[in-house]
N, C-alpha and C positions, 0 to 999 in steps of 0.2 A: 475360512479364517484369512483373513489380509495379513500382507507382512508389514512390518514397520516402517512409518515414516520417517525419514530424517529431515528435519528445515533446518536453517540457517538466515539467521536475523542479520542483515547488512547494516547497522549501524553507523555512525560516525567517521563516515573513509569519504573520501572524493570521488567523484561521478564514475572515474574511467576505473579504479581502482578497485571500486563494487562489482561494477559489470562485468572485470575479466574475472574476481572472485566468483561471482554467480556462473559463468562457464565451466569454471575448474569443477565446483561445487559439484553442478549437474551431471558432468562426464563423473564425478566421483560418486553418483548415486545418492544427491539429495535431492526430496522429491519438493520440497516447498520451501519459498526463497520470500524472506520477510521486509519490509521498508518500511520506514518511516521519514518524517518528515523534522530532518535533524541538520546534515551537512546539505542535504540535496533537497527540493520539493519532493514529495512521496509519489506521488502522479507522473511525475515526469520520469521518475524512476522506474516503475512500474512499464511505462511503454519502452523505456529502452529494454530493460530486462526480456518484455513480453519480445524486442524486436529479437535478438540475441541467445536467445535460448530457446529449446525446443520443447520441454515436457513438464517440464517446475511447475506446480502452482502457484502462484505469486502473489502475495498477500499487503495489504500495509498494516501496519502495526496499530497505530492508534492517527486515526484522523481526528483532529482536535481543533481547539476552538479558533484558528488560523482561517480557517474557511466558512461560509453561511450554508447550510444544508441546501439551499439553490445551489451552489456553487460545488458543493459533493457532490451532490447530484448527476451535474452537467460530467462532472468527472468519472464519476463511476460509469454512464451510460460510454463514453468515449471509449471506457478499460473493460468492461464485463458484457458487452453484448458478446452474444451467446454464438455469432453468425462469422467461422474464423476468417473470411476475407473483409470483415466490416469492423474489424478491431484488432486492438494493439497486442492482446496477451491470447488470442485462441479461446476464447472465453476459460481460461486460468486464473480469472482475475478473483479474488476473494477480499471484502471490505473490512476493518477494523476500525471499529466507532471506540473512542472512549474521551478521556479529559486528560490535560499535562499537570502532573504535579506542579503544585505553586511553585517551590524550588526551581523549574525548572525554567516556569519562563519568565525568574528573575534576570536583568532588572525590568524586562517590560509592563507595562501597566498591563494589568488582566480587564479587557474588556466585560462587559457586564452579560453573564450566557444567554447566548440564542433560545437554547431552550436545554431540557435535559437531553440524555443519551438516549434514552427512551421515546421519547418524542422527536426527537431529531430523526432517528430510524423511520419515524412512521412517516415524516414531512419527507425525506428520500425516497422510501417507499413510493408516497403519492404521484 
């Protein structure tokens, strides 16, 4: 039987402000460190965190429709190879697909979707 995990979602703080949070966090025994792409790009986050901390799994929250699944893509291979001197997080890295509530990326116009979440997966995949 495993013991429990504990994450922590890094939301809406500023770059420097996250990262010393994620430190505290880990020395305090949480095991997976979550981001999105809210105050800070999510990717960029992710390799500071991955630079800065030792054992976290590092996660983003929802990658959304800000990026073309080309451009996920390029991102996740930079954060999730599996080989730890050829990447940023020790291969810790873990992907969250999904969509921004309309709400959220009020007032922006909502672009017309690349494709579903489903299919966007498989085009990353590829």
């Amino acid at each position: 039987m495993h013991g429990l995990a504990v994450g922590l979602q890094l939301a809406r703080m500023p770059f420097a402000e996250a990262v010393e949070i994620a430190r505290a966090a880990e020395d305090a025994g949480f095991s997976k460190l979550t981001v999105g792409d809210n105050m800070t790009e999510g990717f960029t986050m992710v390799g500071a965190l991955g630079a800065t901390t030792r054992s976290a799994q590092i996660h983003t929250s929802i990658v959304t429709w800000t990026r073309t699944p080309v451009l996920t893509a390029l991102a996740v291979t930079t954060t999730a190879t599996t080989t730890p001197a050829a990447t940023l997080t020790g291969g810790r890295f873990g992907l969250g697909l999904g969509t921004m509530p309309r709400a959220a990326r009020a007032p922006l116009p909502a672009p017309p979707p690349v494709c579903t979440v489903p299919r966007r997966s498989e085009n990353i995949a590829a």
